[in-house]
N, C-alpha and C positions, 0 to 999 in steps of 0.2 A: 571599280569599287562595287563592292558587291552588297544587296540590302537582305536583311534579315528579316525574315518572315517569325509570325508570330509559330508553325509549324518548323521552322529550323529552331528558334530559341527553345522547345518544347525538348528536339532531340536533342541537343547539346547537354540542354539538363538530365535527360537519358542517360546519355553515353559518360557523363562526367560521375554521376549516382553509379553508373555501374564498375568507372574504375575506381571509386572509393573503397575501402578494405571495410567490412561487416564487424560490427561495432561487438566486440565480447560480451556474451550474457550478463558480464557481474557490473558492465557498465551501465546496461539497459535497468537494470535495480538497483544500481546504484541515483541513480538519475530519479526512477519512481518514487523513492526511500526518500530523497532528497526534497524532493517534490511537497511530501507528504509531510514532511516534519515542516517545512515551510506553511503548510494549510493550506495547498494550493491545489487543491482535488481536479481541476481542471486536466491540470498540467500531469498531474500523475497518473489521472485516468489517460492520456494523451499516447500513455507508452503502454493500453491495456489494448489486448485483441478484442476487435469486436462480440466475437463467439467464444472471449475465454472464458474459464471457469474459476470462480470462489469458491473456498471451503474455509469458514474459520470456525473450528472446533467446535473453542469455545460458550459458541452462542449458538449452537446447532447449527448453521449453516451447512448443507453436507451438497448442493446439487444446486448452487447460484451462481449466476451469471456476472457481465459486468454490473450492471443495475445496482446487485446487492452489494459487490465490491465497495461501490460508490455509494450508496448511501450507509454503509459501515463507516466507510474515512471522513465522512462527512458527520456525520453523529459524532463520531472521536474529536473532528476537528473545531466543531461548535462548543460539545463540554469543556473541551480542555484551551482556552482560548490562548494558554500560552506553554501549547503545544511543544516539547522537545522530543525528539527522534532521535537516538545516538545510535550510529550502525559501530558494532563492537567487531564484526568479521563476518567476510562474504567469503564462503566456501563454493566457487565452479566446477560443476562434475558435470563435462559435457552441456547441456544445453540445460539444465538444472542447476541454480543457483539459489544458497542454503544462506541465509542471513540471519545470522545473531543479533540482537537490537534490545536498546531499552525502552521503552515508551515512558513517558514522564509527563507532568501537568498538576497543575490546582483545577480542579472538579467545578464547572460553571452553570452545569446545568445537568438535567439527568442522563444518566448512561448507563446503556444495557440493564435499566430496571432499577437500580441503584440513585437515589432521590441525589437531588445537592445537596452536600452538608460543607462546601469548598477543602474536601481533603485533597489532599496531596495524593497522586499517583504513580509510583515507578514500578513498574513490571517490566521484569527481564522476557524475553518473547523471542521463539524461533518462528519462520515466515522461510517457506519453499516456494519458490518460483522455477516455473517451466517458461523457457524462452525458446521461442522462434525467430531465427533471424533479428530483428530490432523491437518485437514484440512479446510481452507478456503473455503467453497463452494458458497459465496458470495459478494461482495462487492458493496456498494453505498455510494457512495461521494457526499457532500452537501456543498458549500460555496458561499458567494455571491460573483457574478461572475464581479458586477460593483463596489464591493472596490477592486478586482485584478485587474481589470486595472486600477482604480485610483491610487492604488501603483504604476504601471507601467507605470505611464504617459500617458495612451490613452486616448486624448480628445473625440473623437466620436467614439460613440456605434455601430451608423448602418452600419460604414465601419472604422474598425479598424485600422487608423491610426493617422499621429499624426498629430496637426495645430501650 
């Protein structure tokens, strides 16, 4: 009978990781998306590369890191405290993965500049993801940014408030 070292059970988990089959990019966003509509920012940040990269258009975001990623989902996730995510179609092109999604919620607190008035929010949103192996190494977010205030009630554009 042979005993198992804490370095044998180390390899074994090695050699078992490595004969598992590498998990498709649309599952690795499928998984984040999932994550995200839950309000689970932990777990969604979980599946982002440490050095990937944020772009979400709309709020000028053009050159952020995970940090901003995360405190973006996180501001979404506290306004809208009943947060829905509906992924409508994941499009895979190689290690690029293109997600159609609704975003939806009643408005709890302020967002993106936009006071609480508890409106209702659904915007349709495209989100491209660059995946490496099991990781997120990318993201850019695309929605138009004057039906999310018109959901929200913001009358004017060039100084975000209300009349």
């Amino acid at each position: 009978m042979k005993l198992f070292t804490r370095k044998d059970q180390d390899e074994h988990r090695a050699d078992a990781a490595g004969d598992r089959a590498e998990a498709p990019p649309s599952q690795t966003v499928s998984a984040f998306l999932t994550a995200f509509g839950k309000r689970d920012i932990d777990v969604a940040m979980s599946f982002v590369d440490d050095a990937g990269r944020a772009v979400i258009h709309p709020t000028g975001l053009r050159e952020g890191g995970p940090a901003d990623l995360r405190a973006f989902l996180t501001e979404t996730a506290t306004a809208f405290p009943d947060l829905r995510v509906t992924v409508k179609n994941l499009i895979e092109t190689g290690s690029v993965v293109t997600a159609e999604l609704k975003v939806e919620g009643t408005q709890a607190a302020g967002y993106l500049g936009a006071i609480n008035q508890e409106k209702h929010l659904d915007v349709d949103q495209a989100w491209r993801f660059t995946v490496s192996g099991d990781r997120i190494t990318g993201v850019d977010a695309y929605w138009c940014q004057n039906q999310l205030y018109r959901r929200l009630a913001v009358k004017r554009l060039d100084q975000i408030s209300l009349v």
